[in-house]
ZAMARGU-4260 file (C-alpha; in steps of 0.2 Angstrom, whole numbers, plus 5000, padded with zeros to 4 digits):
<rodrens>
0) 4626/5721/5653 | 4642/5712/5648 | 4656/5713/5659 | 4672/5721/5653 | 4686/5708/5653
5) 4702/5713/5663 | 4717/5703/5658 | 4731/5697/5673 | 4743/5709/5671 | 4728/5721/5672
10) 4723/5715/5689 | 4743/5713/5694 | 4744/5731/5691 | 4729/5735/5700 | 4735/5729/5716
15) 4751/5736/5713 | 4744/5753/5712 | 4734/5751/5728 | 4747/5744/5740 | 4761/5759/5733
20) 4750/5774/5731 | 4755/5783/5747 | 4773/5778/5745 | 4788/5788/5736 | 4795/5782/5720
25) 4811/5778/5730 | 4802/5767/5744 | 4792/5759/5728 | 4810/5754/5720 | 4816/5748/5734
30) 4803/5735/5738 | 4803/5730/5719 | 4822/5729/5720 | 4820/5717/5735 | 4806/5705/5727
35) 4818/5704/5712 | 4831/5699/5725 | 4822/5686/5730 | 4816/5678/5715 | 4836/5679/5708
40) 4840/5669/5722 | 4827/5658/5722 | 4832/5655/5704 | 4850/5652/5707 | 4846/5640/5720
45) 4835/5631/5705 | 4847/5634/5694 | 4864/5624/5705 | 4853/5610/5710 | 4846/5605/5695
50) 4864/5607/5687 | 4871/5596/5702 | 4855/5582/5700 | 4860/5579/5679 | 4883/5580/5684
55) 4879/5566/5699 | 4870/5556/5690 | 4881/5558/5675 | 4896/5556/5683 | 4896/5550/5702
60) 4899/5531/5700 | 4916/5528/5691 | 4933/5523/5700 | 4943/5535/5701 | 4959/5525/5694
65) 4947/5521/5678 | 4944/5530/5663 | 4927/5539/5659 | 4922/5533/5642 | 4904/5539/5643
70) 4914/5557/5643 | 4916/5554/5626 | 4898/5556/5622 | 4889/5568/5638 | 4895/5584/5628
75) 4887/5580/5612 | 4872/5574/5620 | 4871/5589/5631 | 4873/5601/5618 | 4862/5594/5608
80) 4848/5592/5618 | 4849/5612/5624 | 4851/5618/5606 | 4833/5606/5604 | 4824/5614/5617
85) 4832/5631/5612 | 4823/5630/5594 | 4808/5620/5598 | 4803/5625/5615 | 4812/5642/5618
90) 4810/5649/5600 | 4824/5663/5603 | 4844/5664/5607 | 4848/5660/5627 | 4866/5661/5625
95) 4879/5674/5630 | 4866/5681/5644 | 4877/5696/5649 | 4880/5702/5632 | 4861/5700/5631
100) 4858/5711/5643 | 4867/5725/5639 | 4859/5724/5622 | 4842/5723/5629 | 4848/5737/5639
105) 4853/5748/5623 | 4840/5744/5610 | 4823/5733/5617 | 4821/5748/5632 | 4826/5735/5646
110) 4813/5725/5640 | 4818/5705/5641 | 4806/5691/5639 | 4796/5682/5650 | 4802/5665/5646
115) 4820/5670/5650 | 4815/5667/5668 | 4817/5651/5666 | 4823/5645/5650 | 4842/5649/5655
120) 4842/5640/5668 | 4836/5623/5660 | 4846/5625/5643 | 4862/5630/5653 | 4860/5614/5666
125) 4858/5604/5653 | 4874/5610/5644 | 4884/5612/5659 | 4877/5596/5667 | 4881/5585/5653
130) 4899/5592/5651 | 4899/5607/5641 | 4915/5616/5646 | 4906/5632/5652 | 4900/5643/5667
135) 4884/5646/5675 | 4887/5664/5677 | 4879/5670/5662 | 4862/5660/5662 | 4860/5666/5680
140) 4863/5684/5677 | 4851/5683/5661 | 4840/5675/5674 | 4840/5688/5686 | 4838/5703/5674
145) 4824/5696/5665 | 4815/5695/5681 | 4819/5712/5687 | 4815/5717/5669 | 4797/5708/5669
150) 4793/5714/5687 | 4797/5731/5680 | 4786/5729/5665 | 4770/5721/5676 | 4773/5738/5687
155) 4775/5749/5670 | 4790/5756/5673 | 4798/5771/5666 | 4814/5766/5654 | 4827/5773/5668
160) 4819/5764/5682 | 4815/5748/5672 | 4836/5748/5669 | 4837/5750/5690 | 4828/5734/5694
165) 4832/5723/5678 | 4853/5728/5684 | 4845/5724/5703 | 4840/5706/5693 | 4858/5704/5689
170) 4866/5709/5703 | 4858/5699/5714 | 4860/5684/5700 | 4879/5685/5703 | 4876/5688/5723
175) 4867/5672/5725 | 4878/5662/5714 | 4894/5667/5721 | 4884/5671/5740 | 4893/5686/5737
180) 4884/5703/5738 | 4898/5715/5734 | 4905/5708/5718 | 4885/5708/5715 | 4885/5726/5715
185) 4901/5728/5709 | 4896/5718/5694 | 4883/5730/5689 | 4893/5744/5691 | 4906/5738/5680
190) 4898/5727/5667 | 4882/5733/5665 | 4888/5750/5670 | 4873/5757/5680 | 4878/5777/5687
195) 4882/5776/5705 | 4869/5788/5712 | 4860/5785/5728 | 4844/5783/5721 | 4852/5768/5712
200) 4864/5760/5724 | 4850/5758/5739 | 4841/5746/5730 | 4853/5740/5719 | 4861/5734/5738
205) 4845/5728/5745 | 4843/5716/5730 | 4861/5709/5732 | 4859/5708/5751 | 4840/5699/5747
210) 4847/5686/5737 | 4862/5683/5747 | 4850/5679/5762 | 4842/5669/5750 | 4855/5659/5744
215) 4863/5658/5760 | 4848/5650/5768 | 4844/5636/5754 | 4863/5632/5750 | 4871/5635/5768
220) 4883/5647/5776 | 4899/5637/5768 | 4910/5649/5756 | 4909/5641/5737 | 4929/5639/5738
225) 4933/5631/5757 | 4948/5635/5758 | 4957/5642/5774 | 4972/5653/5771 | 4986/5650/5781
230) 5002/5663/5786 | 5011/5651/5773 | 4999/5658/5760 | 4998/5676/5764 | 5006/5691/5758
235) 5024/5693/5758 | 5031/5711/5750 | 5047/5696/5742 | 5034/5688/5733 | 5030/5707/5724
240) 5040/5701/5707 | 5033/5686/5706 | 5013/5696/5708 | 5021/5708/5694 | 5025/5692/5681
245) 5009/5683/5689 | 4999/5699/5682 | 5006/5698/5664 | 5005/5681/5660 | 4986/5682/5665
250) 4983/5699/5653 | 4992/5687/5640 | 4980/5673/5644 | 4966/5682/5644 | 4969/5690/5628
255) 4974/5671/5620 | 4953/5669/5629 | 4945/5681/5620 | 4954/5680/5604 | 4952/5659/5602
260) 4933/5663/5609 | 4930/5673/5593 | 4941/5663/5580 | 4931/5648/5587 | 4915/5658/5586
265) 4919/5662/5568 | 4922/5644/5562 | 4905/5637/5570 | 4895/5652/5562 | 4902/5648/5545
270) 4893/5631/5547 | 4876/5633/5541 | 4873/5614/5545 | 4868/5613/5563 | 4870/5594/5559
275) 4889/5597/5554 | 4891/5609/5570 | 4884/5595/5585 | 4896/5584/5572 | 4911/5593/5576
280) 4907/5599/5595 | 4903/5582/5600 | 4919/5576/5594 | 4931/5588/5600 | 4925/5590/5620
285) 4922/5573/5619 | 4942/5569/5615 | 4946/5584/5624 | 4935/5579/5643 | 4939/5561/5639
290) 4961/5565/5638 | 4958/5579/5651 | 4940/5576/5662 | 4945/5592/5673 | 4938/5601/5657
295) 4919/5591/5661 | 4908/5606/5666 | 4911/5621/5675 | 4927/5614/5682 | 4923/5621/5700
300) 4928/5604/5708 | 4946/5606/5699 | 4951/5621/5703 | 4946/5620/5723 | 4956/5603/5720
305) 4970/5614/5713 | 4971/5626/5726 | 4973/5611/5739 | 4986/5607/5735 | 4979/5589/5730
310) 4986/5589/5713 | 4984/5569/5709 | 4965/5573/5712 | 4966/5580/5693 | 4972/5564/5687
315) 4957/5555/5692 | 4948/5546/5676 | 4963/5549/5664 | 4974/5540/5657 | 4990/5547/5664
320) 4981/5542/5684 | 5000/5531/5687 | 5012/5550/5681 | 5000/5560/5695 | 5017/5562/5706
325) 5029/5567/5691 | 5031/5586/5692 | 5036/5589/5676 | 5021/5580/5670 | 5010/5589/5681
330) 5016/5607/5673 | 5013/5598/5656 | 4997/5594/5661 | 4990/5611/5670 | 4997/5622/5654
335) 4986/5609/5641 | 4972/5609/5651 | 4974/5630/5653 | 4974/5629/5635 | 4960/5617/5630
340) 4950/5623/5643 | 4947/5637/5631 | 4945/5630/5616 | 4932/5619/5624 | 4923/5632/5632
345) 4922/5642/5614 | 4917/5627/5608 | 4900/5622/5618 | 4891/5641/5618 | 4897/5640/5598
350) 4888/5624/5594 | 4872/5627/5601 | 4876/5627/5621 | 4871/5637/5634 | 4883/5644/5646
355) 4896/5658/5649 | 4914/5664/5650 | 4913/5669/5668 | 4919/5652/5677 | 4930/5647/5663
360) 4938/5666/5665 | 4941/5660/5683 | 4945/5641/5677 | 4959/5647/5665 | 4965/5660/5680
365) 4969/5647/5693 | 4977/5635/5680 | 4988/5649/5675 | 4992/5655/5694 | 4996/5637/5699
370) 5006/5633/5684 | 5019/5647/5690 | 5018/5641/5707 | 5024/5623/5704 | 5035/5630/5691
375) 5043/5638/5708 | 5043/5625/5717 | 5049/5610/5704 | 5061/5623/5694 | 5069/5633/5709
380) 5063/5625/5725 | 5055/5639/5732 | 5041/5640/5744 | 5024/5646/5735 | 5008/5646/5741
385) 4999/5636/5727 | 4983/5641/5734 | 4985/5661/5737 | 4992/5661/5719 | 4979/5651/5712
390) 4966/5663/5721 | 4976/5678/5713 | 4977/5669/5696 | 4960/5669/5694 | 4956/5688/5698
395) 4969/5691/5684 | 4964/5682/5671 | 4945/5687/5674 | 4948/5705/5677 | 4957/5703/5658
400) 4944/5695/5651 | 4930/5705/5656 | 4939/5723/5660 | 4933/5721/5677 | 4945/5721/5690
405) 4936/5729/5706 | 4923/5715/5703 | 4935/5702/5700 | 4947/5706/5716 | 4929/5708/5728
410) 4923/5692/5719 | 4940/5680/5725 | 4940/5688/5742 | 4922/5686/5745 | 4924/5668/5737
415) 4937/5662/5747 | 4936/5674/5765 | 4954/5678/5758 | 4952/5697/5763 | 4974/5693/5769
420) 4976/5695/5746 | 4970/5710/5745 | 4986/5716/5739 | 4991/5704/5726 | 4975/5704/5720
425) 4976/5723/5715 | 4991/5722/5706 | 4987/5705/5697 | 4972/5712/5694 | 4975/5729/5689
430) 4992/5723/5679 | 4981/5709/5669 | 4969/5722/5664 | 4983/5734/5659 | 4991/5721/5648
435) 4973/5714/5640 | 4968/5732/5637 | 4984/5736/5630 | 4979/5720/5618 | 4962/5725/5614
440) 4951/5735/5623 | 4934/5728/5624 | 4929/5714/5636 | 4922/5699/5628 | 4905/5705/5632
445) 4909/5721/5624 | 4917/5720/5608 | 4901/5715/5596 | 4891/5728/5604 | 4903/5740/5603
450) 4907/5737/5583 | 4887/5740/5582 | 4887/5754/5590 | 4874/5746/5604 | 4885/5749/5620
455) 4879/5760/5634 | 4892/5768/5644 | 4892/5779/5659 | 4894/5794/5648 | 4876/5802/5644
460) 4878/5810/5627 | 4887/5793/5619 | 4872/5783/5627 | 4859/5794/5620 | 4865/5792/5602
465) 4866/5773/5606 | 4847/5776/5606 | 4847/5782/5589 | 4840/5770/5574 | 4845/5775/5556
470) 4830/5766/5549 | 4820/5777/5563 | 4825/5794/5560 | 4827/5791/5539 | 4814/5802/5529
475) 4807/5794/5513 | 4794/5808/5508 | 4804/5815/5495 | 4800/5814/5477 | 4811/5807/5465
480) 4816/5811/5449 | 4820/5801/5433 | 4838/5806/5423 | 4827/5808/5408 | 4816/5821/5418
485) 4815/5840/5409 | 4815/5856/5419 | 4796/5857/5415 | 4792/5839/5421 | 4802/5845/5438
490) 4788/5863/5437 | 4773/5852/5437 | 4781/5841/5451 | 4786/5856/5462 | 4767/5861/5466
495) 4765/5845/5475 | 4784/5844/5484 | 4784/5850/5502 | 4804/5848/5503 | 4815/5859/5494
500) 4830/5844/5488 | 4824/5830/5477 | 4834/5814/5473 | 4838/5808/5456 | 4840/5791/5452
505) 4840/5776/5438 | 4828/5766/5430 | 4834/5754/5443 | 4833/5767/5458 | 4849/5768/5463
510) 4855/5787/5467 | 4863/5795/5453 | 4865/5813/5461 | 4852/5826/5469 | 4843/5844/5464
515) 4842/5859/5474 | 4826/5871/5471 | 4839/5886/5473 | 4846/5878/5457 | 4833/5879/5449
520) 4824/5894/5454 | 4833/5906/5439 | 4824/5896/5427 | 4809/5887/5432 | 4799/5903/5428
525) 4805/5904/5409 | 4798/5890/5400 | 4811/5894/5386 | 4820/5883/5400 | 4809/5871/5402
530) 4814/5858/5388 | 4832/5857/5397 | 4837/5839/5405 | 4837/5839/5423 | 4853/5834/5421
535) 4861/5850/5421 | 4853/5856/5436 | 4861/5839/5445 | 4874/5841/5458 | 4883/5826/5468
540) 4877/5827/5486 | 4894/5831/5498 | 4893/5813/5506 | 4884/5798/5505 | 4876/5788/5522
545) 4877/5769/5522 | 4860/5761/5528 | 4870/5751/5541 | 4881/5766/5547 | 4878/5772/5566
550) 4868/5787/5572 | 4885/5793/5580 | 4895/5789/5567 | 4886/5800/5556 | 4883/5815/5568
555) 4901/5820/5561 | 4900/5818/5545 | 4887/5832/5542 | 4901/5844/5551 | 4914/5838/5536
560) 4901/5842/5524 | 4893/5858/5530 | 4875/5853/5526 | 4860/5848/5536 | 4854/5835/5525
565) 4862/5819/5516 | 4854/5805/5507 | 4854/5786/5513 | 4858/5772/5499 | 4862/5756/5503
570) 4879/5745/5497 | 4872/5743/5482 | 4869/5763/5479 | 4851/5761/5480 | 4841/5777/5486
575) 4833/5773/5503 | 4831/5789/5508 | 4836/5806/5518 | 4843/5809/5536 | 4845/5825/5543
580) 4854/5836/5558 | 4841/5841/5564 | 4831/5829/5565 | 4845/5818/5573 | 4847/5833/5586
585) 4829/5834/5593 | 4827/5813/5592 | 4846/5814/5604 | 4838/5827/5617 | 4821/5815/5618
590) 4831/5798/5622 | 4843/5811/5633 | 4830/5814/5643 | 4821/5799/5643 | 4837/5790/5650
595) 4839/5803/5664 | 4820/5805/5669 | 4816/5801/5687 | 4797/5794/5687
</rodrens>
C-alpha cells in the first residue's frame, strides 16, 4: 500500500494544529505575533550588519583630508549589481517595500511572497552599501511583513488575521531597526493603518516589544543617535516663532521631496534601456557623492555628525576640506546637500536600487533644521541648539513626507532619549504636515495607490470596495447583436437568451448602442414586423464604463443614470461586457465581511 505523500507545509500545519488546539484565537495570535517579532528582528540585525560589512570595506581606509574618487563609481556599481539579482535571481519588483505592502494588503489578500524574506535585505545592502542615496527602512518593513505574511499563510489564516500579523511583521521591522517599539506600533497605525481594537494592538505590541528585545540584545542597548541633550538644547517657550517657521520650511521641503521623487520617477520610467538608466544613475550619484560624500548611503553618520555640532566632520573627503570653518560656506553647503540629497535618493530606487524614502525623509529633515540654526547663529548671533533643531527638523520633514506625525515625533524621541522635545516636536510636526497636506494630500507611499483606487483606510465601507475588481464582477454572457440584425433574426435569438438587454455592436465589435426586450415586446409577435432592422429598436445605453475605471468610482454613476445595469467597453469603444448594481452590492457585503470576520 503506497504511502500518501504529505508536503512540508502539510506537516508545518499539522503541528501547528496540535500545539494550538486547546488555545483561543487571541492566545493563538499572540504567540504568532511574537515568533514574527522575532524573526523581524532577527532579520534587521542581518540586514545592518551586512549593510555595515560592504560600506567598511567600501569606505573605511581613505584620509580624511583626501578626496574619495572610487565614490565616483560605488553607486553605479551598486545599483547595478541589485537590479542584476532583482531580474535574475529575485524574478519580481523589491523596491518601494511600504507601498508594497499596502498593495499586498488591498489586492493579493495580505499574501507576500516567500523570497521577500530575504531578498530585500540583500538587494537593499547592496544598494545602500555601495552608495546609493537611500534608507533601509523600507527593505526592512517589507522584510517583516513578508514574514508575518508567510507565517500567517503556513498557519492558514483568515484575510483579517493574516493582515494582524503581516502589520505585526512590520511593526516590529521598524522596532528593531530604530530599537524603538512605539514608533513600531505607531507606524502601523498610521501607515498601514490597522484599526486600533484590543484584539489588534496586544499582539501588534508583543511583536514590537519582541523584536526590540531582539535587536537590543544583538546590537546593544546604545540609542541609534548618541546624543545627550543638554538644558542648552531644551525647550525654551522664546524659541516658539522659530518652531513655527522651523514647521514650514519642512512641509515646504517635504513637499519639494515628494514632487522631485516623482518627476525623477517619471524620467527613469520613460527610459526603456535599462542600459541607458544605470548609464545616467551611475553618472549623476557619482558626481553628486564624489562633490558631496555626506550623500554616500543612508547618510546616518552625517546627520549624528550634524547634530554634534562637529560640522568640519561633513567636509571630510571633499574638496572644499580647507573652507570647513567658513560659515557662510557651511550654510551653502547644508542647503545643496538638502537639495541633492533628494534628487540622489529619487535617483537610485528609480534606476534599478533598492531602498526607501524613510531615512532620506529624516536626512533632508535634519539638513533643513540645522540650516536654520547656523543661519541663527552666523546671521544674527543667537544661541540655538543645533542639535535640538536638528532633532526637530527631522520629525518635520518626515511627518510631511509620509503624513505621519505621531510616528515621526515618537520616532526622534525614541531615537535620540530626547523625550525634554516633545513640544517642538508637535508643533513642527503637526505644522509640516499641515503645510504638505495643504500641498498635496497623499504621502509618497500613498498617492499611486490612491490614483488606482488600491488604498485601505480605516473607514470600512471605502476598504470594501477597494476589494472590488471590474474585470471580476463584469458579466460577458450576453448575446450580441449585429447592426444588420432584423427583428426576426433577434425572435429566433431570444429563445436561447437568459438576460433581457442585448448589446449591439460592429463588424469590428465595438458597441454601437443596446436593445431592450421591453422594446421589442409590441412587435416581436407580428412577424409583419419581423423584416424591420434592429436598428430602430436600438437605444444608447445612459453611460458607458471604462474597463480601467474603479469599483467605487462607478457605484455612483448608476445613481446618475437611474439603471441597474451599464455596459463595459474599453478606450477604444470595444464591447467587453456588462456590470451591474447589484452584483456590485452583494460582491461589497462579501469582502465587508470578509474584512471584519473574527476567525
Amino acid at each position: 500500500m503506497a504511502t500518501e505523500h504529505i508536503s512540508l507545509s502539510d506537516r508545518i500545519y499539522q503541528g501547528y494544529l496540535m500545539i494550538t488546539r486547546r488555545l483561543t484565537t487571541t492566545q493563538v495570535m499572540a504567540i504568532l505575533a511574537v515568533v514574527v517579532g522575532l524573526f523581524a528582528g532577527i532579520g534587521a540585525y542581518v540586514f545592518n550588519s551586512l549593510l555595515h560589512l560592504i560600506s567598511h570595506s567600501l569606505t573605511s581606509w581613505t584620509p580624511a583630508d583626501q578626496a574619495q574618487w572610487f565614490y565616483l563609481i560605488y553607486p553605479a556599481i551598486g545599483i547595478v549589481l541589485a537590479t542584476l539579482f532583482v531580474k535574475y535571481i529575485v524574478k519580481d519588483a523589491i523596491s518601494e517595500g511600504v507601498t508594497r505592502v499596502l498593495y499586498a494588503m488591498s489586492r493579493k489578500g495580505s499574501r507576500i511572497a516567500s523570497h521577500n524574506c530575504w531578498s530585500s535585505v540583500v538587494g537593499g545592502a547592496t544598494t545602500i552599501g555601495f552608495g546609493g542615496s537611500v534608507g533601509p527602512e523600507a527593505p526592512i518593513v517589507l522584510t517583516g511583513a513578508a514574514l508575518g505574511s508567510n507565517v500567517g499563510q503556513m498557519a492558514r489564516l483568515n484575510y483579517k488575521n493574516m493582515t494582524l500579523l503581516l502589520c505585526c511583521g512590520a511593526g516590529a521591522a521598524v522596532a528593531a531597526i530604530f530599537k524603538a517599539p512605539i514608533t513600531g506600533v505607531v507606524f502601523v497605525l498610521e501607515i498601514l493603518m490597522l484599526d486600533i481594537t484590543s484584539k489588534s494592538i496586544i499582539p501588534l505590541l508583543m511583536a514590537s516589544v519582541t523584536a526590540t528585545i531582539t535587536s537590543l540584545s544583538l546590537h546593544g542597548f546604545s540609542p541609534i543617535i548618541a546624543i545627550s541633550l543638554t538644558e542648552g538644547d531644551m525647550f525654551q517657550v522664546a524659541q516658539i516663532p522659530l518652531f513655527i517657521l522651523l514647521g514650514c520650511f519642512c512641509g515646504i521641503m517635504a513637499y519639494y521631496f515628494t514632487s522631485v521623487n516623482s518627476r525623477v520617477a517619471g524620467f527613469y520610467n520613460s527610459i526603456k534601456s535599462q542600459y541607458r538608466k544605470w548609464i545616467y544613475a551611475g553618472l549623476t550619484l557619482g558626481i553628486l557623492i564624489f562633490i558631496f560624500p555626506p550623500l554616500y548611503g543612508e547618510g546616518h553618520d552625517s546627520f549624528v555628525t550634524l547634530m554634534s555640532g562637529e560640522t568640519e566632520e561633513l567636509f571630510n573627503n571633499t574638496l572644499f576640506y580647507s573652507l570647513s570653518d567658513t560659515d557662510w560656506f557651511l550654510i551653502v553647503y547644508l542647503i545643496a546637500i538638502m537639495l541633492f540629497k533628494v534628487v540622489a535618493m529619487a535617483t537610485t530606487n528609480a534606476s534599478g536600487g533598492v531602498g526607501g524614502t524613510f531615512a532620506p525623509s529624516l536626512f533632508v529633515g535634519a539638513f533643513a533644521g540645522a540650516t536654520l540654526a547656523v543661519i541663527c547663529r552666523a546671521a544674527f548671533g543667537w544661541d540655538v541648539s543645533i542639535t535640538s533643531f536638528t532633532l526637530v527638523g527631522m520629525a518635520g520633514v518626515m511627518s510631511g513626507v509620509m503624513k505621519a506625525p505621531l510616528t515621526s515625533i515618537f520616532l526622534i524621541a525614541e531615537l535620540s532619549n530626547g523625550y525634554g522635545l516633545f513640544i517642538p516636536l508637535m508643533i513642527v510636526s503637526c505644522i509640516s504636515f499641515a503645510v504638505n497636506y495643504s500641498l498635496d494630500r497623499d504621502s509618497i507611499y500613498t498617492k499611486q495607490l490612491r490614483m488606482r483606487g488600491e488604498l485601505l483606510t480605516h473607514d470600512k465601507d471605502s476598504s470594501a470596495l477597494v476589494f472590488l475588481r471590474l474585470d471580476e464582477l463584469m458579466e460577458t454572457d450576453f448575446i450580441r447583436l449585429r447592426q444588420n440584425f432584423t427583428l426576426g433574426d433577434v425572435v429566433n435569438i431570444i429563445s436561447d437568451a437568459r438576460r433581457n438587454i442585448f448589446p449591439v455592436v460592429d463588424n469590428f465589435g465595438n458597441l454601437i448602442g443596446i436593445v431592450q426586450l421591453d422594446d421589442l415586446r409590441h412587435d416581436m409577435f407580428n412577424r409583419e414586423n419581423w423584416g424591420k432592422s434592429i436598428m430602430e429598436y436600438m437605444i444608447q445605453p445612459a453611460d458607458r464604463i471604462m474597463q480601467d475605471e474603479q469599483i467605487q468610482n462607478i457605484l455612483p454613476r448608476f445613481e446618475q443614470a437611474n439603471t441597474w445595469m451599464l455596459p463595459v467597453v474599453s478606450k477604444e469603444n470595444h464591447y467587453l461586457g456588462f456590470i451591474s448594481k447589484s452584483r456590485i452590492l452583494n460582491a461589497y457585503r462579501e469582502a465587508l465581511v470578509n474584512i471584519s470576520q473574527a476567525d
